[in-house]
GUDRENDO-245702 format. One record per atom (N, C-alpha, C): x, y, z; residue number from 1; atom name. Coordinates in pm, 1 decimal, decimal comma. Layout:
<rs>
<r <X Y Z> NUM CA>;
...
</rs>
This chain:
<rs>
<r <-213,2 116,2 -21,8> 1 N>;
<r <-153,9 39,7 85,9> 1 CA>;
<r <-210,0 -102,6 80,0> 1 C>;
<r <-156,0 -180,6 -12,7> 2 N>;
<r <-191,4 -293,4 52,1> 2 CA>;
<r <-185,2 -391,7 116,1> 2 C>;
<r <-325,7 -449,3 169,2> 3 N>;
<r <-284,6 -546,0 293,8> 3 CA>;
<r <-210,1 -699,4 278,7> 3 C>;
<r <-135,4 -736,9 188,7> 4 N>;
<r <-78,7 -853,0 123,5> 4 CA>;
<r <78,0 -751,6 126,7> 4 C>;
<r <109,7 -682,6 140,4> 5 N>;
<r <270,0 -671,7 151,7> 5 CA>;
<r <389,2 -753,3 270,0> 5 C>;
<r <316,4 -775,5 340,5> 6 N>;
<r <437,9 -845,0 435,2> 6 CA>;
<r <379,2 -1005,2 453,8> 6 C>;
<r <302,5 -1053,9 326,8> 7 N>;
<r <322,7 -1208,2 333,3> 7 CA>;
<r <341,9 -1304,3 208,4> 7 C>;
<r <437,6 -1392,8 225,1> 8 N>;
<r <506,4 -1450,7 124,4> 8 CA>;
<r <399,7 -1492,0 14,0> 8 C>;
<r <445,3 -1531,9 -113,9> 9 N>;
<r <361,1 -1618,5 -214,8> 9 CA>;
<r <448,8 -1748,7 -200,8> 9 C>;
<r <341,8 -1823,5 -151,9> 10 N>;
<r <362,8 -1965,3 -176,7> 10 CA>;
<r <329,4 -2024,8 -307,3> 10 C>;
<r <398,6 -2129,5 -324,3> 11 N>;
<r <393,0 -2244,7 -440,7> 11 CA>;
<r <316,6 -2339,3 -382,0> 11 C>;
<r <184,4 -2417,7 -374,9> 12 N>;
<r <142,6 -2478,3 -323,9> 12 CA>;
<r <78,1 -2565,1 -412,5> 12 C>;
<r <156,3 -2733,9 -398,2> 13 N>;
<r <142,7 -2817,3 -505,3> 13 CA>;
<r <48,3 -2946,4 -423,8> 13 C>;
<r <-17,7 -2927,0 -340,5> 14 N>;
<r <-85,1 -3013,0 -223,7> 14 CA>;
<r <-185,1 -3071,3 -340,3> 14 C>;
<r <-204,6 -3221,4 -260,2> 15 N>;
<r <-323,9 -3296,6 -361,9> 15 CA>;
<r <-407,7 -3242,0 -363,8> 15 C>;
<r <-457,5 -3153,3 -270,3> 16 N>;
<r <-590,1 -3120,0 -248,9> 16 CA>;
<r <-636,0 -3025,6 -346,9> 16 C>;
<r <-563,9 -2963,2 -422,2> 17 N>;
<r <-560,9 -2878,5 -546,0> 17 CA>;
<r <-518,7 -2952,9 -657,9> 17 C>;
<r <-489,1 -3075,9 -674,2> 18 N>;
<r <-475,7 -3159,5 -759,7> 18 CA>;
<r <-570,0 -3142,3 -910,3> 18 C>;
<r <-706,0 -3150,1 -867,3> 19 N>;
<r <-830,0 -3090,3 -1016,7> 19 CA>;
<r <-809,8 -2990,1 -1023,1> 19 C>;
<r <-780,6 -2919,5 -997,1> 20 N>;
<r <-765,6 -2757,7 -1006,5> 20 CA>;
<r <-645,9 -2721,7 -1095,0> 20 C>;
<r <-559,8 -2782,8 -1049,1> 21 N>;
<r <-415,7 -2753,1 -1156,7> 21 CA>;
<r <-437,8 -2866,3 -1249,0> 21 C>;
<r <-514,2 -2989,3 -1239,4> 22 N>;
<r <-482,8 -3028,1 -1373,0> 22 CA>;
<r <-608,7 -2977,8 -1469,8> 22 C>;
<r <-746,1 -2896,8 -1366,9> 23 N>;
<r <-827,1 -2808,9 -1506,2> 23 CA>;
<r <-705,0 -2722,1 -1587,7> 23 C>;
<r <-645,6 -2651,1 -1507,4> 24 N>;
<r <-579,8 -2547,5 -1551,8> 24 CA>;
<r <-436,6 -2616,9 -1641,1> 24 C>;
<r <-390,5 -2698,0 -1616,3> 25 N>;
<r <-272,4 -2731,4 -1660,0> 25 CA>;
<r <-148,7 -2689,2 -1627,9> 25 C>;
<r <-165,9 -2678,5 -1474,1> 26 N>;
<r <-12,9 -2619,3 -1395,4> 26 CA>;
<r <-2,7 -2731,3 -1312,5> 26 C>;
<r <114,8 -2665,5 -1292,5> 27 N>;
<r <149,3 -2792,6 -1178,7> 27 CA>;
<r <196,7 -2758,9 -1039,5> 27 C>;
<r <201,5 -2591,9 -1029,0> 28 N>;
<r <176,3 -2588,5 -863,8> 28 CA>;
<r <74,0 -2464,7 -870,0> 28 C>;
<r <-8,7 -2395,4 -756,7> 29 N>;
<r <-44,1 -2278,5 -739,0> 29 CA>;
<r <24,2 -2195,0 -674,0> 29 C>;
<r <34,2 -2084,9 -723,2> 30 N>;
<r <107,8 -1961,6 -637,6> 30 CA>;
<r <-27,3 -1847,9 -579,5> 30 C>;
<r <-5,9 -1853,5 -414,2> 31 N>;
<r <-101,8 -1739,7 -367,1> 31 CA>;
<r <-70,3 -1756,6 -251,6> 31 C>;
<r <-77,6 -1599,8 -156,3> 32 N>;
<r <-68,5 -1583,9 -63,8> 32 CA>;
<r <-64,4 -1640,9 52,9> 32 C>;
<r <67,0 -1658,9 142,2> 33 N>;
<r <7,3 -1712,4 277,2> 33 CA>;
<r <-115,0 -1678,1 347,2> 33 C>;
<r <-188,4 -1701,9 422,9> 34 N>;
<r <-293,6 -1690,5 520,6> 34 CA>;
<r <-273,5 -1566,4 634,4> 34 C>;
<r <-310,3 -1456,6 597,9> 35 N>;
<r <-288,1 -1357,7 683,8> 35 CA>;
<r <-338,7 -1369,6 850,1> 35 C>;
<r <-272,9 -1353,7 944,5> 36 N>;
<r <-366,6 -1387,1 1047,8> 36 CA>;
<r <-418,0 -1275,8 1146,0> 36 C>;
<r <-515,2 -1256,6 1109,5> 37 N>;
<r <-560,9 -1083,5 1167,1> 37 CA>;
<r <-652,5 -1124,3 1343,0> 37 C>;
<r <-619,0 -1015,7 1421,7> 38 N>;
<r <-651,4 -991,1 1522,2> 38 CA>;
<r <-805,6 -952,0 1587,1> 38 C>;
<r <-869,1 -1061,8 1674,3> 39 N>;
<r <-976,7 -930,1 1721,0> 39 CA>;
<r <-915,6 -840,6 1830,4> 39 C>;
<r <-973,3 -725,7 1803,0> 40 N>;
<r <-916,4 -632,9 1901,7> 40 CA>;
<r <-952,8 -632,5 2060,3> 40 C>;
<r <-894,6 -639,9 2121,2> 41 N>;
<r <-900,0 -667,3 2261,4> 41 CA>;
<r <-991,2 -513,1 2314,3> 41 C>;
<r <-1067,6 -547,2 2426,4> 42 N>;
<r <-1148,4 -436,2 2485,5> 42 CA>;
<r <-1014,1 -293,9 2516,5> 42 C>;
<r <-915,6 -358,2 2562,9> 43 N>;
<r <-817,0 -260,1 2559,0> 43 CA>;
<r <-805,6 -175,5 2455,4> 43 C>;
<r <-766,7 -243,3 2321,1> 44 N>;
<r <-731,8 -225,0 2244,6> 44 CA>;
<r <-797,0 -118,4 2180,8> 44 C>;
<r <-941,7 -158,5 2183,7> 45 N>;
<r <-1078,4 -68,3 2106,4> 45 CA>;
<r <-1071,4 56,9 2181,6> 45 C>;
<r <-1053,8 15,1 2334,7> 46 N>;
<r <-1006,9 174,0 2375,2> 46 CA>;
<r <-975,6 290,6 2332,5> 46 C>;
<r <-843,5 250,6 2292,2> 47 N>;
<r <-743,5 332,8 2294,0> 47 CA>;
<r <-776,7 378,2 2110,0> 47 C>;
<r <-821,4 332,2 2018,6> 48 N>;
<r <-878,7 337,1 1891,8> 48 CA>;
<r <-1025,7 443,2 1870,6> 48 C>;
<r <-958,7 534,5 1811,1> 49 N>;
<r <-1040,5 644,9 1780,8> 49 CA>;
<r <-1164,3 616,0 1692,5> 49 C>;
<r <-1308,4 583,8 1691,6> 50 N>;
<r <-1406,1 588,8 1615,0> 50 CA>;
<r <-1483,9 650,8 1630,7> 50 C>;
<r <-1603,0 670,9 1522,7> 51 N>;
<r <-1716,7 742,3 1492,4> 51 CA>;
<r <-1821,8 647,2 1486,5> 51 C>;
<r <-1975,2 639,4 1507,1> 52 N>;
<r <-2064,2 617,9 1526,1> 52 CA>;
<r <-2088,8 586,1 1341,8> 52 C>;
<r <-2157,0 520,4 1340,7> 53 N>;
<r <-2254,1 482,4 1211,4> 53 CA>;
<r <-2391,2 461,4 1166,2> 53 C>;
<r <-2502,4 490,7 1179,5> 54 N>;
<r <-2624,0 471,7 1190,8> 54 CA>;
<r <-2640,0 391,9 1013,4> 54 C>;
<r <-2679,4 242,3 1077,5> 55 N>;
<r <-2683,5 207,5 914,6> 55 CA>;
<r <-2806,7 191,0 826,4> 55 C>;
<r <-2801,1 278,6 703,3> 56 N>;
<r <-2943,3 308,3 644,3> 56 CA>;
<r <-2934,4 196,7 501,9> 56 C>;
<r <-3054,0 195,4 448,2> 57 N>;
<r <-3076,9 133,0 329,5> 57 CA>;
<r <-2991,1 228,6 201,6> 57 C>;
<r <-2914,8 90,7 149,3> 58 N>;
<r <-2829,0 149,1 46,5> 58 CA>;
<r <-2702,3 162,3 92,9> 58 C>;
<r <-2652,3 148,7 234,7> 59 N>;
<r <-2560,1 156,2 279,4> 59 CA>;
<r <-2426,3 24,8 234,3> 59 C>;
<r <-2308,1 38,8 209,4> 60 N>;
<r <-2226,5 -77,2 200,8> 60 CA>;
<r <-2088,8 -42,8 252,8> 60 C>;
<r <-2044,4 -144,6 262,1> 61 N>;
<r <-1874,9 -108,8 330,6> 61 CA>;
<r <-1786,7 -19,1 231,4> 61 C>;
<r <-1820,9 -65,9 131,5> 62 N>;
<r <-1721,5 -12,0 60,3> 62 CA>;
<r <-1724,3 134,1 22,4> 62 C>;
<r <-1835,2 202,0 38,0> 63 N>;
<r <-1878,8 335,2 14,4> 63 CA>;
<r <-1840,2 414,6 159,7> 63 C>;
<r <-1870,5 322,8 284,5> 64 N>;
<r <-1783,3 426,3 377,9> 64 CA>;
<r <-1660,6 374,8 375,8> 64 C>;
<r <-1574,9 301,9 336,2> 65 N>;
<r <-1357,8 285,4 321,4> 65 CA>;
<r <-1389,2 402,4 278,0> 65 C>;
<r <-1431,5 466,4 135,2> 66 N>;
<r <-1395,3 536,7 44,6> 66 CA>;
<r <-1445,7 697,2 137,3> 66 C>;
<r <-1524,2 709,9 198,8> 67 N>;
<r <-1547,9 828,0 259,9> 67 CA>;
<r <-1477,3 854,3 345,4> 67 C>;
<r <-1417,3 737,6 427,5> 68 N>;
<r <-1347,3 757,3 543,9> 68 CA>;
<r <-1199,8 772,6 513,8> 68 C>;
<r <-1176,1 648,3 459,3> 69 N>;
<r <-1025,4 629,1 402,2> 69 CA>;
<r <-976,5 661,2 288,1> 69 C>;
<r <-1112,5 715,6 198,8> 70 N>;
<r <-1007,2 723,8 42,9> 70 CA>;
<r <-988,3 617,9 -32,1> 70 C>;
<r <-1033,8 449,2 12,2> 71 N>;
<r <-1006,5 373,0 -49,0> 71 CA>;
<r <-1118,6 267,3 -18,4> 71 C>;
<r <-1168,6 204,4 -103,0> 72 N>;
<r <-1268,5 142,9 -144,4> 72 CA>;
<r <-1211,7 -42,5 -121,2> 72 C>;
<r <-1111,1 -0,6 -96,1> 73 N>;
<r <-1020,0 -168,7 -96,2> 73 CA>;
<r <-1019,5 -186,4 52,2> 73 C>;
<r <-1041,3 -111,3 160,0> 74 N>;
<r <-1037,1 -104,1 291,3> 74 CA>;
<r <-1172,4 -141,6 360,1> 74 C>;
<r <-1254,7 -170,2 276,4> 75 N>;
<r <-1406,9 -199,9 326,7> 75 CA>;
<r <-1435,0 -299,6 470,5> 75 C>;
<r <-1270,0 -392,5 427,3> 76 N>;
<r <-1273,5 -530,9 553,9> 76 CA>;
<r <-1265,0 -480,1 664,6> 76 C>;
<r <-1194,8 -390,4 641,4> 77 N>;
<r <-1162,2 -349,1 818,1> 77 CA>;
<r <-1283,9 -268,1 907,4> 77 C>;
<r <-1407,1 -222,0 812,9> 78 N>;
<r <-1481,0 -218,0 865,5> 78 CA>;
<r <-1607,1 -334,0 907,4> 78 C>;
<r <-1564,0 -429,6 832,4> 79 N>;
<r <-1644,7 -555,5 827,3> 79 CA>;
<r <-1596,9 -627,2 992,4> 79 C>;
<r <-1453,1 -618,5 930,6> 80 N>;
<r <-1382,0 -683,3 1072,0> 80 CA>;
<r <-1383,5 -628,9 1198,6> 80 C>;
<r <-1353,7 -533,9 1252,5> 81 N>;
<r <-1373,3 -452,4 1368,2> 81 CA>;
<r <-1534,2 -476,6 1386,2> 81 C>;
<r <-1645,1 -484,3 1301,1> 82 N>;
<r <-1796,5 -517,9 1350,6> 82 CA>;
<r <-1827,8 -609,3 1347,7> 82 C>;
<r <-1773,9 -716,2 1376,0> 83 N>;
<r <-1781,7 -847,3 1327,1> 83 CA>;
<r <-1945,3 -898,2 1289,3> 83 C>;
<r <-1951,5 -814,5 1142,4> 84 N>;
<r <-2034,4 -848,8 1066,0> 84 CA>;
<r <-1944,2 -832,1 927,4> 84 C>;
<r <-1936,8 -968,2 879,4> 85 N>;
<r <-1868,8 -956,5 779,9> 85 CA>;
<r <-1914,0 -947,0 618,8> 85 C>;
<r <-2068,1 -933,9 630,0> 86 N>;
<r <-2129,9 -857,8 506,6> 86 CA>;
<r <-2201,2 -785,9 563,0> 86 C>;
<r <-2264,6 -732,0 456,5> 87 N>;
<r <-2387,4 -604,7 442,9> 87 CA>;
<r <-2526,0 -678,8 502,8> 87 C>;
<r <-2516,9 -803,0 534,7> 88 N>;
<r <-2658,0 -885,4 500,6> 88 CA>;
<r <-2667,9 -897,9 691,4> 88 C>;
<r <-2547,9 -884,0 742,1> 89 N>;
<r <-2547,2 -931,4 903,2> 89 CA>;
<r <-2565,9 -790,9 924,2> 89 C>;
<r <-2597,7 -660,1 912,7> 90 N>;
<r <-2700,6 -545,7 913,5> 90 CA>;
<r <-2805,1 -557,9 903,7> 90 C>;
<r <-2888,6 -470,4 964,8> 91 N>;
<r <-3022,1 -392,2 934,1> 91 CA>;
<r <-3038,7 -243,4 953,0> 91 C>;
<r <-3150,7 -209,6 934,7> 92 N>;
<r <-3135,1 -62,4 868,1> 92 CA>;
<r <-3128,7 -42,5 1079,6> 92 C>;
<r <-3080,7 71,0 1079,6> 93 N>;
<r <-3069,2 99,8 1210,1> 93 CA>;
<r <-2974,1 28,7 1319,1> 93 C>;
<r <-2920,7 -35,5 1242,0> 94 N>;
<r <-2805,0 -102,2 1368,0> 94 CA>;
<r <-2711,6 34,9 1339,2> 94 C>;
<r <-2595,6 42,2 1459,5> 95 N>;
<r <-2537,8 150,2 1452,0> 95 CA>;
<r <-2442,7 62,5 1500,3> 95 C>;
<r <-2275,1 133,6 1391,6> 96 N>;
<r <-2156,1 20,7 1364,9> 96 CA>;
<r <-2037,4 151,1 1408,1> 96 C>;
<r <-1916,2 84,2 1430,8> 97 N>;
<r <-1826,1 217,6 1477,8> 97 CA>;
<r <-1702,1 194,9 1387,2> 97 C>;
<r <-1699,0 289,9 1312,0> 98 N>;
<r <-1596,1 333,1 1200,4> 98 CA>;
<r <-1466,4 334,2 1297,4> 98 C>;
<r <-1372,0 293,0 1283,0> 99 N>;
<r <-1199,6 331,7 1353,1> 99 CA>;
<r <-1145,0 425,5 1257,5> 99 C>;
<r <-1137,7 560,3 1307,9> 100 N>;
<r <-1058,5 675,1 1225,4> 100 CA>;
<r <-907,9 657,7 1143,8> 100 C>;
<r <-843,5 657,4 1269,5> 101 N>;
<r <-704,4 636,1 1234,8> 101 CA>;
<r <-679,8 447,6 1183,2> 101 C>;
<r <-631,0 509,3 1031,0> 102 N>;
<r <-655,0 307,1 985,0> 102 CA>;
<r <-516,8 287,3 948,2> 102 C>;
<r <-420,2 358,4 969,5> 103 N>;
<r <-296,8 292,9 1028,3> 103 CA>;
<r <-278,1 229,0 1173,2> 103 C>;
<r <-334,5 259,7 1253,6> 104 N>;
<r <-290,9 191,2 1357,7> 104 CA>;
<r <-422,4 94,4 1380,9> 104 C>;
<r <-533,1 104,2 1280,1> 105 N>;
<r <-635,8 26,0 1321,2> 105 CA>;
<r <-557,6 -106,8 1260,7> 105 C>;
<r <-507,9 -79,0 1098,6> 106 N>;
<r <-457,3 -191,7 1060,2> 106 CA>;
<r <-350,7 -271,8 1151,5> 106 C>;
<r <-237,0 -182,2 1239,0> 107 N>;
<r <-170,0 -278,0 1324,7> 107 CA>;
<r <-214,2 -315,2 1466,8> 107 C>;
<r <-325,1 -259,7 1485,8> 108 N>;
<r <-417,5 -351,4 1608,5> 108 CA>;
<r <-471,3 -507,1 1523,3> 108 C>;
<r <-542,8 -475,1 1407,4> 109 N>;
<r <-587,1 -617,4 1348,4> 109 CA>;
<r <-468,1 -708,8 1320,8> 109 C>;
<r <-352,9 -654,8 1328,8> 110 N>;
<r <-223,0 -740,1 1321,7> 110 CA>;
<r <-213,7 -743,7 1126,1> 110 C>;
<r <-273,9 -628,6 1038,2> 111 N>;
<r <-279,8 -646,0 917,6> 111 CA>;
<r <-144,6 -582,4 828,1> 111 C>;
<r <-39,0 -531,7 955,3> 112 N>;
<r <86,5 -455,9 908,3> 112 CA>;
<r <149,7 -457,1 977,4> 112 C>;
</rs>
């Protein structure tokens, strides 16, 4: 499932990428619009089913997507919902809350 399906690829020929396409030798860039994802409202978290996390040494996002979700590409949404967006804004013992259901977590973050 990925989270880039419902936004366009732009051609983006702006000066500001000017060294960049002429390192490369193109003359526009193509990449994704700017996704614009949601914090979840106290409501919102409500109604959103999670589990507790106790976070230990050795721990990373991407090892619980893959326990939780099956997918290792889903790591953000646990970054995002804790708004700690690496491993480094942890310490051992902070305790973080996994959102179960990550279909509807993804359309609370506005990511589908």
């Amino acid at each position: 499932m990925p989270r880039y399906n419902k936004y366009r690829i732009l051609n983006n020929s702006s000066k500001y990428y000017a060294p960049l396409r002429e390192s490369r030798g193109i003359k526009n860039i193509r990449h994704y619009e700017t996704p614009q994802l949601n914090n979840p409202t106290v409501a919102q978290r409500s109604r959103l089913m999670t589990t507790s996390h106790i976070w230990k040494y050795g721990d990373r996002y991407y090892k619980l997507a893959n326990k939780y979700y099956g997918d290792v590409r889903l790591w953000w949404v646990i970054a995002w919902y804790n708004s700690a967006p690496t491993e480094a804004n942890l310490i051992t013992g902070d305790v973080i809350a996994i959102p179960i259901n990550i279909e509807e977590t993804l359309k609370v973050l506005g990511a589908m």
